[in-house]
PATI-504281 format. One line per 5 residues: number of its first residue (from 0); for each residue x, y, z of C-alpha. Coordinates in Angstrom, 2 decimals. Example, Ala and Ser with C-alpha at 12.3 -4.5 7.8 and 13.67 -1.06 7.14 Angstrom:
% PATI-504281
0 = 12.30 -4.50 7.80 | 13.67 -1.06 7.14
//
This chain:
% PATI-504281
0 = -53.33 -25.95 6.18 | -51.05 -24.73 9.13 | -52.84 -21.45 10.23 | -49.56 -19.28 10.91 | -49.21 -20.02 7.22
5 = -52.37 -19.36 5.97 | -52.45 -16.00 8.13 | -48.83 -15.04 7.03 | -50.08 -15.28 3.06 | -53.13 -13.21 3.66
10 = -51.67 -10.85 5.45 | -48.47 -10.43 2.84 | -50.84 -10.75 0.18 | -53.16 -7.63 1.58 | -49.96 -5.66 2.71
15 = -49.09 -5.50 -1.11 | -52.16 -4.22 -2.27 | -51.05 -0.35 -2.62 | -51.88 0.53 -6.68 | -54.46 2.77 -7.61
20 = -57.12 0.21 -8.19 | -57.03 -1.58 -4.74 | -59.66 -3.83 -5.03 | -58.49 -5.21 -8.67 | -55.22 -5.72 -7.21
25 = -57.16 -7.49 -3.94 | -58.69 -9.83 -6.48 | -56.43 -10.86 -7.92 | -54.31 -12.17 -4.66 | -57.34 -13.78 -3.62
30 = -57.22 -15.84 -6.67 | -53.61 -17.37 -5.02 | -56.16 -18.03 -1.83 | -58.73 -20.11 -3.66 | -56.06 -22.63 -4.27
35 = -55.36 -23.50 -0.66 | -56.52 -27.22 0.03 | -59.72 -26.56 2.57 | -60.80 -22.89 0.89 | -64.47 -22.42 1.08
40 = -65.08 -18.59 0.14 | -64.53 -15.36 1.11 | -65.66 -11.83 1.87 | -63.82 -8.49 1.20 | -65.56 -5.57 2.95
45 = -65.26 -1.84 3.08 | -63.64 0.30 5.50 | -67.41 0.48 6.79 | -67.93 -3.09 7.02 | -69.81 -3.30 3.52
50 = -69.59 -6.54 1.65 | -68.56 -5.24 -1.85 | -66.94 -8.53 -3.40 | -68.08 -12.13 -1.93 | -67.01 -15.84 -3.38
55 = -68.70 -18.90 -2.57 | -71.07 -16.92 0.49 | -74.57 -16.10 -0.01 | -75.24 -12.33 0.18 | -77.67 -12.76 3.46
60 = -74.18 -14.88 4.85 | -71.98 -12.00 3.70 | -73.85 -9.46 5.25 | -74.04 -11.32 8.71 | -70.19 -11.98 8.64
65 = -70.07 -8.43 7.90 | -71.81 -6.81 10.74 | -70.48 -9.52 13.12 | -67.11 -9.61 12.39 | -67.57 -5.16 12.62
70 = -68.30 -6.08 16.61 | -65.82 -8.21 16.80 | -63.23 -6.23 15.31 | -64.29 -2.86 17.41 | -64.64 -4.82 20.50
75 = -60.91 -6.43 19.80 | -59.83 -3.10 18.59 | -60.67 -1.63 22.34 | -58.85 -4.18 24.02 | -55.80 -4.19 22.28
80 = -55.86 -0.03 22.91 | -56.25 -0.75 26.69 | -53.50 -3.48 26.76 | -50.83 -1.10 25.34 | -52.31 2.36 25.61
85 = -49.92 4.21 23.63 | -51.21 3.09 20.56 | -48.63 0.86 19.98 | -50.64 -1.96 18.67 | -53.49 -2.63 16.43
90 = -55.07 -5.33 14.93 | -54.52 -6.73 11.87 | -55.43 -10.45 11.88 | -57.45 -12.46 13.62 | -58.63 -16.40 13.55
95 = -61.02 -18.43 14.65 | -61.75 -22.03 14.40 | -64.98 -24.13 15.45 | -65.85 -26.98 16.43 | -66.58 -28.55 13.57
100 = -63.06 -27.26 11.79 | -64.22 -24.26 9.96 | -61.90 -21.22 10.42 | -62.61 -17.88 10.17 | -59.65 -15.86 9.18
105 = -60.09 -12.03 9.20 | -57.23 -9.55 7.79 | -57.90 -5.47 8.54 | -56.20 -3.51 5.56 | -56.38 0.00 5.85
110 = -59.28 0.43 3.29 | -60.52 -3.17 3.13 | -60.70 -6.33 5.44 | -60.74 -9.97 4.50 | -62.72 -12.78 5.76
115 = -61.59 -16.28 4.60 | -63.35 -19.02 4.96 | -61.84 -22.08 5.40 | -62.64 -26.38 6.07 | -59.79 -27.66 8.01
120 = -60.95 -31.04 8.23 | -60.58 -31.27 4.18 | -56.62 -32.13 4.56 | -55.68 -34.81 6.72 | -52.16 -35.01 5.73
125 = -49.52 -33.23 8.58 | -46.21 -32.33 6.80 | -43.43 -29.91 6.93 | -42.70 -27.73 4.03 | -40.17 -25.31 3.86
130 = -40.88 -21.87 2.15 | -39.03 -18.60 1.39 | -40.02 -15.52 3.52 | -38.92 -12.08 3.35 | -35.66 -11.82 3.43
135 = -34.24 -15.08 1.80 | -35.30 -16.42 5.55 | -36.57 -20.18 5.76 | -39.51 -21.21 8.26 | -40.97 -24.32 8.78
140 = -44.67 -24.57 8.17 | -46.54 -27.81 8.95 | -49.70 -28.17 6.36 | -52.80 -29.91 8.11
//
């Protein structure tokens, strides 16, 4: 699946999670995830990097994402600050893909972050697709 695709979903999909019961809400969007071609599981954690709702991971996997992912997002966190000190950025995605084509997608949300898991050498198909953004405006995507 094209990965400024995938990102752009989670990230829409965690920017509308504002109702009283957050992590109902969260659900629920992930379902829409789960049917991406290449979805393995996922991981939403706590503002304190607690795993409190996993898919498809094993607890001992969530809780290693967990604390990892924490460094990583800290240590990503601090370098954004010092690239543009005035604050002006902050993360709010990041992706990573191995060797072997798994991709780690993260998403920070105010109260919650995302981890997605992901096989990108499931689809071997490369085509464009069209879709509807915000805004009535109309990006290319390529699916992988």
């Amino acid at each position: 699946i094209n990965a400024e695709y995938m990102g752009t979903f989670i990230q829409n999909m965690m920017a509308q999670v504002a109702t009283e019961d957050k992590l109902r809400d969260l659900t629920l969007k992930i379902n829409k995830i789960k049917s991406i071609p290449g979805f393995k599981g996922y991981i939403v954690l706590t503002q304190d990097s607690i795993p409190i709702n996993i898919y498809n991971v094993s607890e001992e996997e969530a809780v290693t994402y967990a604390s990892l992912i924490k460094d990583l997002i800290i240590k990503t966190s601090i370098m954004l600050k010092g690239q543009w000190p005035k604050g002006e950025e902050e993360l709010k995605f990041l992706r990573m893909r191995t060797k072997k084509g798994i991709e780690i997608v993260v998403t920070v949300y105010s109260d919650y972050s995302l981890i997605v898991l992901q096989d990108c050498t499931t689809v071997a198909d490369v085509k464009p697709k069209e879709m509807k953004t915000e805004g009535d405006e109309q990006r290319q995507f390529y699916l992988i």
